[in-house]
C-alpha positions in Angstrom: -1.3 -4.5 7.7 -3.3 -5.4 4.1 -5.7 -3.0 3.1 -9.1 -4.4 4.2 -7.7 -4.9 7.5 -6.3 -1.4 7.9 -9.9 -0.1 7.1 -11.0 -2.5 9.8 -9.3 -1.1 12.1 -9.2 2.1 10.9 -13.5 1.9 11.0 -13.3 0.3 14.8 -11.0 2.8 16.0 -12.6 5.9 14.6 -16.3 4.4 16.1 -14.5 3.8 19.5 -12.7 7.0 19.8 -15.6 9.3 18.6 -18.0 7.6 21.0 -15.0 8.1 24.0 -15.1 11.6 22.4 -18.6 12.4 22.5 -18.6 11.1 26.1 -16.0 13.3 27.0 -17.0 16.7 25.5 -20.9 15.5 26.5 -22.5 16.2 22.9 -23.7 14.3 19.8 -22.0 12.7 17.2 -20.0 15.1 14.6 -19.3 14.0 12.5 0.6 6.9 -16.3 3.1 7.2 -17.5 6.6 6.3 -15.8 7.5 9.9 -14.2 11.3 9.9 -15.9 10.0 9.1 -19.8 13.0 8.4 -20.7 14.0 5.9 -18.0 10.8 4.3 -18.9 10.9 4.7 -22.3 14.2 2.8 -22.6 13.8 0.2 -20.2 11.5 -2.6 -22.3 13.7 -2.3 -25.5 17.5 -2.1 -23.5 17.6 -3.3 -20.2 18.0 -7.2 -20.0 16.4 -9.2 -17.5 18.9 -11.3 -15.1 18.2 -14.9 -16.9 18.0 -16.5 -13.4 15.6 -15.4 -10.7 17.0 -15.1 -6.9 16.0 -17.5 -4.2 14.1 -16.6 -1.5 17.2 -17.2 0.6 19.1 -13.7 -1.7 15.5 -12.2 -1.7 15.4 -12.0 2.3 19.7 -9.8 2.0 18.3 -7.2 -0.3 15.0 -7.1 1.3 15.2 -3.7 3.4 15.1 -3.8 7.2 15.1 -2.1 10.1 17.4 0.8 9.8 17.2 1.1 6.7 14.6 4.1 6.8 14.8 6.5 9.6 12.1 6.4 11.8 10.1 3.8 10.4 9.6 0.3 12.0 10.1 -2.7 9.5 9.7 -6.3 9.8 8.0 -9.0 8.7 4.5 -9.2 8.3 2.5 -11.6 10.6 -0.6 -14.1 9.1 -3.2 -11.2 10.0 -1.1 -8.5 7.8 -1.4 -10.9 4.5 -3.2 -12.4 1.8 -3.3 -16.0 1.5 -2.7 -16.8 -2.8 -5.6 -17.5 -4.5 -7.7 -15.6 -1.6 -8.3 -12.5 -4.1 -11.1 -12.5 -6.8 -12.9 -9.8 -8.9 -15.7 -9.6 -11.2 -13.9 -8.3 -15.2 -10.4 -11.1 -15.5 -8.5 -8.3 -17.3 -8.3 -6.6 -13.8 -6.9 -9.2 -11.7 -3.4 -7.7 -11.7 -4.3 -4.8 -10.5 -6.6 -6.6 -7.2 -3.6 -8.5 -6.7 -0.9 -5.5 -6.5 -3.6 -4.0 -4.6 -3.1 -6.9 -2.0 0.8 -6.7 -2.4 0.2 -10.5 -4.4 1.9 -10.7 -7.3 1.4 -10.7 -11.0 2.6 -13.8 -13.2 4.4 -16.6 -11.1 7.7 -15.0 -9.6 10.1 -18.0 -8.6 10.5 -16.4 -5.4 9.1 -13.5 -3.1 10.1 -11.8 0.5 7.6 -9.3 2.4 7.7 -6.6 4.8 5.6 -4.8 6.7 6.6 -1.1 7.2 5.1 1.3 10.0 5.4 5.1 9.6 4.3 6.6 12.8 3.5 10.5 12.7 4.9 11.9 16.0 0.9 12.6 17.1 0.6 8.8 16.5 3.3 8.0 18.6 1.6 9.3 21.9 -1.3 7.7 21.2 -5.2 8.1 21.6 -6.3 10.4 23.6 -7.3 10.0 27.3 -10.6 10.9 28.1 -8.9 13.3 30.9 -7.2 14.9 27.8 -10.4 14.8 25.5 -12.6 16.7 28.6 -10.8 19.3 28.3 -10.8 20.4 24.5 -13.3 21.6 22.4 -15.1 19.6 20.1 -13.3 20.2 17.6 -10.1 20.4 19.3 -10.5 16.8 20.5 -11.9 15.1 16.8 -8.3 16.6 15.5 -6.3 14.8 18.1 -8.3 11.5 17.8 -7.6 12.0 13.8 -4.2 12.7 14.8 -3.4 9.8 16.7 -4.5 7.5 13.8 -1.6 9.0 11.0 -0.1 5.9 10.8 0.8 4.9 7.1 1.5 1.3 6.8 3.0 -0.2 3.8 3.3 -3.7 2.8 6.4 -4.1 0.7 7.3 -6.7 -1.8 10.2 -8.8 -3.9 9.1 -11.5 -6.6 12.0 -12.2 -8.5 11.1 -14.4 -11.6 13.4 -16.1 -14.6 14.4 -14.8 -17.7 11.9 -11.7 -18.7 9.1 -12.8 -16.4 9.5 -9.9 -14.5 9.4 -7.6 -17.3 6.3 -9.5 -18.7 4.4 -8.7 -15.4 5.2 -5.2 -15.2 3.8 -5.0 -18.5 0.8 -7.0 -17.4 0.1 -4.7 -14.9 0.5 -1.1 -16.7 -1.9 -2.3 -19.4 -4.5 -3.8 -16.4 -4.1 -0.5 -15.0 -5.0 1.9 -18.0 -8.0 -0.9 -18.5 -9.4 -0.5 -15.0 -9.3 2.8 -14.7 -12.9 3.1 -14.3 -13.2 0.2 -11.4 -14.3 -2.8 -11.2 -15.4 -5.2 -8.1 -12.8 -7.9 -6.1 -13.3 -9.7 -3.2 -10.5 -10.7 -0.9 -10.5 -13.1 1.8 -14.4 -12.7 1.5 -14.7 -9.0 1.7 -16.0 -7.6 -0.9 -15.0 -4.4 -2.2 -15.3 -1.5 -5.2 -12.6 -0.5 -6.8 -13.5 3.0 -8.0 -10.8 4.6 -10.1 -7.4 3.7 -10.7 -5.3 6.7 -11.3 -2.0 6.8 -13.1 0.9 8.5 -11.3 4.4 9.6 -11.8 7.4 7.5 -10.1 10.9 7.4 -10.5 12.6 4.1 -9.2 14.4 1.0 -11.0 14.7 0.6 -14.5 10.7 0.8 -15.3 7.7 1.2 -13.2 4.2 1.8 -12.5 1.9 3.6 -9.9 -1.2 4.1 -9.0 -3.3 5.5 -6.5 -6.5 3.0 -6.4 -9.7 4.3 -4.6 -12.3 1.9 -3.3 -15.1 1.8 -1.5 -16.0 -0.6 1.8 -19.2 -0.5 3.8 -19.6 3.0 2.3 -16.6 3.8 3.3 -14.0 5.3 0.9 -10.5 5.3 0.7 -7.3 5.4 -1.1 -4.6 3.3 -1.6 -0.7 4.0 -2.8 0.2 1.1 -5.0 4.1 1.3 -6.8 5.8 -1.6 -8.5 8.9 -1.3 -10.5 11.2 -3.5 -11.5 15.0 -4.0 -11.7 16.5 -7.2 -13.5 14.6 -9.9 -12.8 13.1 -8.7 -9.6 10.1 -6.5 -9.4 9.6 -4.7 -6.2 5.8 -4.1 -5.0 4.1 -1.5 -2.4 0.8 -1.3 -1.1 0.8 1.8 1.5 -2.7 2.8 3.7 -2.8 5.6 5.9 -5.4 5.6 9.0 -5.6 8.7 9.5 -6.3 9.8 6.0 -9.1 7.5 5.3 -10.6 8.7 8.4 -10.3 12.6 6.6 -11.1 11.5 3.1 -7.5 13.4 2.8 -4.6 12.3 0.3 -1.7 10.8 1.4 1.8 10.8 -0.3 3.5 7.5 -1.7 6.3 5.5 0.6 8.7 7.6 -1.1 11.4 6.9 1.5 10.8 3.1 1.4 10.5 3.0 -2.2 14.1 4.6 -2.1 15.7 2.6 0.5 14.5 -0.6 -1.6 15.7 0.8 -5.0 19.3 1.4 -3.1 19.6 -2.0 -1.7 18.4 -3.9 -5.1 21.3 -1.9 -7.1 
């Protein structure tokens, strides 16, 4: 699910189960730098770029799939779970790459891209909300934990844009110097929802032959919340992830990045 929709829901389902909760317990409302240098290091000046990009057609093989990480749905994202192109905006140019990693869109004008959407399902999530039975008989506080509890669900849209000769490389590079320039935020609006970016914080990943990651905080409706974004590339292709968790921007907690995704994708692109 893209990002402003996952705080949708996130903000409607946290409303609807604290007012069931309140109900039930009869009270008020409670309320970088690559992370292996010298893989990085290395990779602009030695590794070539495949000359030709893939077509969507290869794309969709090396894509991963169901099965290919334990315990985690994948599939392909519906019309509700993506942005349209050309749907993102923001208010400083040189920041752009970022918004549109941000939105799993990507930088420069890959010849060909695949997506999926990957659902990670805490074993809380996967028995649901709640009832209000349930809820009656816990404690205030007992019952706001297993409301939070049923929402840690991290989602992650995943990405392949595969581009010709060093287009790939050219948009990673695009987007680690858009990154240290926006560190300090800027404003985008996507699919008419505005938006602050507040930080965007370098972090350490290890996956292709180069890469970048970031955790990017913004702010919705007062809300905020943080979002995992890791791209790195191998060859031509440059592999994208945007990854949300429900639960966490209900806490205001930190979540960890799609590590076992992120691996999966790396095995399958070689």
């Amino acid at each position: 699910m893209r990002a402003t929709s996952v705080r949708r829901t996130a903000l409607t389902v946290s409303a609807v189960s604290f007012a069931l909760l309140v109900t039930a317990c009869g009270g008020g409302g409670g309320g970088d730098e690559q992370g292996d240098e010298g893989k990085s290091g290395s990779a602009g000046a030695s590794d070539k770029p495949t000359a030709k990009a893939f077509t969507a057609g290869e794309l969709e093989k090396l894509a991963v799939t169901q099965g290919d990480v334990k315990g985690q749905e994948i599939k392909k994202p519906g019309k509700d779970d993506v942005f349209a192109p050309g749907s993102v905006t923001v208010d400083k140019a040189a920041c752009k790459p970022v918004a549109l990693a941000l939105s799993a869109l990507p930088a420069g004008k890959p010849a060909a891209s695949v997506q999926r959407l990957v659902v990670d399902e805490s074993a809380q999530a996967k028995k649901g909300m709640p009832s209000m039975e349930e809820l009656g008989k816990m404690s205030k506080k007992e019952a706001e934990e297993a409301t939070i509890d049923s929402l840690d669900i991290t989602k992650t849209l995943t990405s392949l844009w595969s581009y010709d000769a060093d287009g790939a490389e050219q948009a990673l590079t695009t987007l680690r110097e858009a990154g240290k320039t926006c560190a300090g935020g800027f404003t985008m609006t996507a699919d008419g929802e505005k938006q602050q970016v507040t930080k965007v914080s370098e972090e350490k990943v290890s996956a292709g032959q180069d890469a970048v990651a970031w955790t990017v905080g913004t702010k919705q409706d007062g809300t905020p919340a943080d979002t995992k974004v890791v791209v790195f590339r191998q060859g031509g292709t440059l592999a994208g992830f945007s990854s949300f968790n429900i639960a966490a921007v209900t806490r205001g907690d930190a979540f960890e990045q799609p590590t076992a995704v992120i691996d999966a994708q790396a095995a399958k692109l070689g």
